[in-house]
C-alpha positions as CSV (number, residue, x, y, z in Angstrom):
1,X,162.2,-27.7,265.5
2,X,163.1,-30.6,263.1
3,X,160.0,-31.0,262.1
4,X,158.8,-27.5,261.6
5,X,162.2,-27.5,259.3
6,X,161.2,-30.6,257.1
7,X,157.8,-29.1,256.8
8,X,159.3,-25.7,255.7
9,X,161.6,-27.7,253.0
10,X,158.2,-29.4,251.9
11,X,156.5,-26.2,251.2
12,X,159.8,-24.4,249.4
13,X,159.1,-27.7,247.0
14,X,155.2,-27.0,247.0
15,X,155.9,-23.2,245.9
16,X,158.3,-23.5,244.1
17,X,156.1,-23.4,240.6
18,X,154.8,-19.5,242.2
19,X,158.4,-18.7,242.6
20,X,159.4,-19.5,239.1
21,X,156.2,-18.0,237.3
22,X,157.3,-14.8,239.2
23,X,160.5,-14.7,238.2
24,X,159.4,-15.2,234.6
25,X,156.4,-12.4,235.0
26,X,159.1,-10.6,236.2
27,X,161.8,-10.9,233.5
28,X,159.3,-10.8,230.9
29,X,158.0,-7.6,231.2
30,X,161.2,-5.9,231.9
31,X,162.9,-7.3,228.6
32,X,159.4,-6.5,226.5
33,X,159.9,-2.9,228.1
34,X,163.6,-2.9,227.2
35,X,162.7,-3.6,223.4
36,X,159.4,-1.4,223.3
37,X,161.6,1.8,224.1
38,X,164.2,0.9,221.9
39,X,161.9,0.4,219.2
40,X,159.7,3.5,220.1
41,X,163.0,5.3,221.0
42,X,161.7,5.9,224.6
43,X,163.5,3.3,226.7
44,X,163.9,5.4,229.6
45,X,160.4,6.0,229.9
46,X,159.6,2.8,229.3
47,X,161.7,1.0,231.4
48,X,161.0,3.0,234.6
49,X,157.5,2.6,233.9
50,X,157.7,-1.0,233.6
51,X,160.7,-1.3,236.8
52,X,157.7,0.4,238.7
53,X,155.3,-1.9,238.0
54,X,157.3,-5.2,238.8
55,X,158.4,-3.6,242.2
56,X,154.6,-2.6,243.1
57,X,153.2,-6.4,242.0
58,X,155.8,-7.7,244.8
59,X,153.0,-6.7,247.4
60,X,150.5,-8.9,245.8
61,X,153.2,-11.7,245.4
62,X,152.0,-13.4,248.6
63,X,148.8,-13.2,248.4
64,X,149.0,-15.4,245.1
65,X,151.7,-17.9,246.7
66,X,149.3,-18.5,249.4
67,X,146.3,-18.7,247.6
68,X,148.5,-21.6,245.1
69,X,149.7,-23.5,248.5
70,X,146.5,-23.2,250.3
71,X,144.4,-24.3,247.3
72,X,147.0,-27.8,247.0
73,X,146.4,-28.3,251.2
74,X,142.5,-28.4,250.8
75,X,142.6,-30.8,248.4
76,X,144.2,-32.8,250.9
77,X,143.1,-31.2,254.0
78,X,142.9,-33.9,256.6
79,X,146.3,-34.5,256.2
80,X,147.5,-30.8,256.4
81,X,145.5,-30.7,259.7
82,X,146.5,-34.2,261.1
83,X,150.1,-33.3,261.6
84,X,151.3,-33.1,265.0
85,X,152.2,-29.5,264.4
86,X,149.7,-26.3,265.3
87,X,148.0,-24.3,262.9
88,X,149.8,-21.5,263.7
89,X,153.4,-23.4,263.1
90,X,152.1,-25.1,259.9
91,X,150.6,-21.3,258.4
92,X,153.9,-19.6,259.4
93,X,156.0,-22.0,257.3
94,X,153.6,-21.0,254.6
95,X,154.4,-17.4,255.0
96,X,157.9,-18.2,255.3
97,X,158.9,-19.5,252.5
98,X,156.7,-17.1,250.6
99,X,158.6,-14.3,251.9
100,X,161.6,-15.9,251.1
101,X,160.6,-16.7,247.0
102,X,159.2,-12.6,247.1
103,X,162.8,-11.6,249.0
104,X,164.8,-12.9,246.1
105,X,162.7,-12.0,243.1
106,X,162.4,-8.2,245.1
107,X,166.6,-8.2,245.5
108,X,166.6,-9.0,241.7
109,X,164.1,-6.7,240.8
110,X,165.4,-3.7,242.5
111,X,169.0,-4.5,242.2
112,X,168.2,-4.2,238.1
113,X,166.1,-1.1,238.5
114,X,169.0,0.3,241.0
115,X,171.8,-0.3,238.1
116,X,169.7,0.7,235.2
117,X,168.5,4.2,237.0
118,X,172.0,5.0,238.4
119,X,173.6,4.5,234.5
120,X,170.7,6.2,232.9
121,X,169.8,9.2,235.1
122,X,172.1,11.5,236.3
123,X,169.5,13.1,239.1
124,X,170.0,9.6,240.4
125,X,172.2,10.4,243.3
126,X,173.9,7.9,245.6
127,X,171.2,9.0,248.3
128,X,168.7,9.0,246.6
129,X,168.5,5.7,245.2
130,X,169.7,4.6,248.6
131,X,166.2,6.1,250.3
132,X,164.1,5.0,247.1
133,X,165.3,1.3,247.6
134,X,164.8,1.5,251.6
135,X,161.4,3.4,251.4
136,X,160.4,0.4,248.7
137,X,161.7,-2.3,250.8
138,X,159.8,-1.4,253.9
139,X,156.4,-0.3,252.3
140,X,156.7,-3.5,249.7
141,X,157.2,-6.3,252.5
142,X,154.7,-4.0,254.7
143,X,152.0,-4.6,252.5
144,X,152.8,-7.7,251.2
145,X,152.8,-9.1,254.6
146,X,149.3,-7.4,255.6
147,X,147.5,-8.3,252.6
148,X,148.8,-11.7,252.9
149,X,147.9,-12.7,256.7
150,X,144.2,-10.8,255.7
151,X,144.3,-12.9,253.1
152,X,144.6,-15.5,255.1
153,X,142.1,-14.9,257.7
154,X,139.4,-14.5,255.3
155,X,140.0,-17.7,253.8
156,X,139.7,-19.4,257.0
157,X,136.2,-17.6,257.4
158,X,135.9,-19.3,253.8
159,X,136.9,-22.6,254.4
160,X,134.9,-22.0,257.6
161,X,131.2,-21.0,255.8
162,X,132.3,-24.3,253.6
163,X,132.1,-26.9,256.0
164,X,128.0,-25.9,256.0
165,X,127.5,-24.3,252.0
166,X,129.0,-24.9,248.9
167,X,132.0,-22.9,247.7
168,X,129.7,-20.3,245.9
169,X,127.7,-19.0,248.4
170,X,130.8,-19.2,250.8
171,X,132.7,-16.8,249.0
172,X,129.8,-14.4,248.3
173,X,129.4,-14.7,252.5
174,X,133.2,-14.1,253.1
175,X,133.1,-11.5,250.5
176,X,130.5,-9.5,251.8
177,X,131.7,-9.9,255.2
178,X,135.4,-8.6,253.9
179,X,133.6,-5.4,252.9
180,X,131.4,-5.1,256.3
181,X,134.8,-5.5,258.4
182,X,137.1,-3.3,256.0
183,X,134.3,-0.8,256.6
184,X,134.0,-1.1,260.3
185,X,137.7,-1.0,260.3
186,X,138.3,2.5,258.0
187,X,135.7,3.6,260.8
188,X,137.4,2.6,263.7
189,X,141.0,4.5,262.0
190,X,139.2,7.9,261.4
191,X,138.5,8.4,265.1
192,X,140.7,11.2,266.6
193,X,141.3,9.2,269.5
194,X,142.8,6.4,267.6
195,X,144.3,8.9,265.4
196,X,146.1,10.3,268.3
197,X,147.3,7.5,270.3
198,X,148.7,5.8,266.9
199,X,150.5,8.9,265.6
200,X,153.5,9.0,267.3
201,X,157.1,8.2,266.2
202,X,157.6,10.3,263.5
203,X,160.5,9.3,261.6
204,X,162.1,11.7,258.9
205,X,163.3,10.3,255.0
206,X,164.6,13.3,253.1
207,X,164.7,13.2,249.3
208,X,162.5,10.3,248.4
209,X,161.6,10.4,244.7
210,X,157.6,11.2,244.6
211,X,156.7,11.7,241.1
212,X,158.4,12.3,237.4
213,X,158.4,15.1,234.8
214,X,158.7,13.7,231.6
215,X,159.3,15.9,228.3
216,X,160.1,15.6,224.5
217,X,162.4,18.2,222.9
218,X,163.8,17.4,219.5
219,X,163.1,13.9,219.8
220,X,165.2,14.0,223.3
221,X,163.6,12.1,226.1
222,X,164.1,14.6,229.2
223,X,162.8,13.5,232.8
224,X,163.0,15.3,236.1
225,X,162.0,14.0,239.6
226,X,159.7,15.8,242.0
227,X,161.0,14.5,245.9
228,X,160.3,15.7,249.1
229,X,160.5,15.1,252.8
230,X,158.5,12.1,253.8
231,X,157.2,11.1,257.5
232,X,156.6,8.0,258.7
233,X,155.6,6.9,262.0
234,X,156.5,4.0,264.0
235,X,152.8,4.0,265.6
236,X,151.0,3.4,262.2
237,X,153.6,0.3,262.2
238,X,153.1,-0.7,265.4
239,X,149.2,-0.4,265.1
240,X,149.3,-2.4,261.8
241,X,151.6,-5.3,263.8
242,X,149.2,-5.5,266.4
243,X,146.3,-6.1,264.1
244,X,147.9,-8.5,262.1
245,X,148.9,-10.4,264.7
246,X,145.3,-10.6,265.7
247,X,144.2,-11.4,262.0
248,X,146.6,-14.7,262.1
249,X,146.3,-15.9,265.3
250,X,142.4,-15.5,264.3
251,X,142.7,-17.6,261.5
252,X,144.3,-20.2,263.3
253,X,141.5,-20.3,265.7
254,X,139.1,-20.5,263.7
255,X,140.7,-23.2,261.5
256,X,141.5,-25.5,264.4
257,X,138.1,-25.0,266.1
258,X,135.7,-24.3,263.3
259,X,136.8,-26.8,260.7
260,X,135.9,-30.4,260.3
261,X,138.1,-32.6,258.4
């Protein structure tokens, strides 16, 4: 355990320069929105535009921290895979610390968009921004986490097709091969029997914000939200576990069998 923790501290020092570029991305675009409305005389607009976009790019945030740590570990890869630690322990300190760097820079993020929403918008009920910032959480960190462990599983088939080809012609491979399984995959979630034995658990969120009216009336900015009723169901989440699991202990297959160092 003492040395899965000393590994984890190395990689919050290895990410570190992913967690900071974030957090500037981050800030930046929320203060240029801030002064584009005010000089446009649209900040609301604006700003929830921009609040929107900085809370969707937190799904892609791991993808990027892995591909910046994973990039640094092949440089020096037979020392990465010389540690008396398993592929599995030594990939899940990875995702880790990546979840924590996109945990804090999401708390910030939403936190901001919480405040500036509940002081600008009136519709902006206690409830409402309470569902918003749940629903957010759970599909943000959802997705985040699944496009990173694919991520990561096709970059073992990468580093896999490498050992034998160069680079190039490895990521057309592993490319191509990403499209064939996504494919085979859609397929495989259109069946009705999968369909039915997945859709199960339907869990009710009332008043979740869908969409925006926007309108100008004597240079006033007016906005109104569209909500409704959302289901969700704890099959879909339990079906995306299982595969994701799957996907990463994949990867680490493959990358303690298949690759040479």
């Amino acid at each position: 355990m003492s040395a899965w923790l000393a590994l984890t501290k190395k990689e919050f020092r290895l990410g570190f320069p992913v967690f900071i570029t974030a957090l500037i991305l981050y800030a930046g675009m929320m203060v240029g929105a801030y002064f584009l409305g005010k000089q446009i005389n649209h900040e609301e607009a604006i700003m929830m535009t921009a609040f929107t976009i900085v809370i969707a790019l937190h799904v892609l945030f791991l993808v990027f921290y892995l591909y910046y740590t994973l990039s640094s570990e092949r440089k020096r890869l037979h020392l990465w895979l010389h540690t008396p630690m398993s592929i599995a322990e030594l990939l899940l300190s990875k995702l880790f610390t990546g979840i924590v760097f996109m945990a804090i820079t999401f708390i910030v993020s939403l936190s901001v968009a919480a405040m500036f929403f509940n002081q600008h918008f009136d519709f902006f009920n206690e409830q409402t921004i309470f569902n918003i910032m749940g629903l957010s959480t759970i599909t943000v960190f959802n997705g985040a986490i699944w496009l990173a462990v694919t991520f990561v599983f096709f970059w073992s088939i990468f580093l896999t097709f490498s050992q034998r080809i160069n680079d190039f012609f490895s990521f057309i491979l592993t490319f191509i091969l990403f499209l064939i399984i996504g494919w085979i995959y859609s397929l495989i979630l259109s069946i009705g029997f999968v369909e039915t034995i997945t859709t199960w658990g339907p869990i009710n969120v009332g008043d979740i914000l869908v969409g925006f009216e926007f309108g100008y009336m004597d240079n006033a900015f007016e906005a109104n939200t569209l909500s409704e009723t959302s289901i969700f169901y704890i099959g879909h989440f339990i079906r995306d576990l299982i595969v994701t699991i799957i996907m990463f202990f994949a990867a680490c297959w493959m990358i303690d069998r298949k690759v040479e160092v």
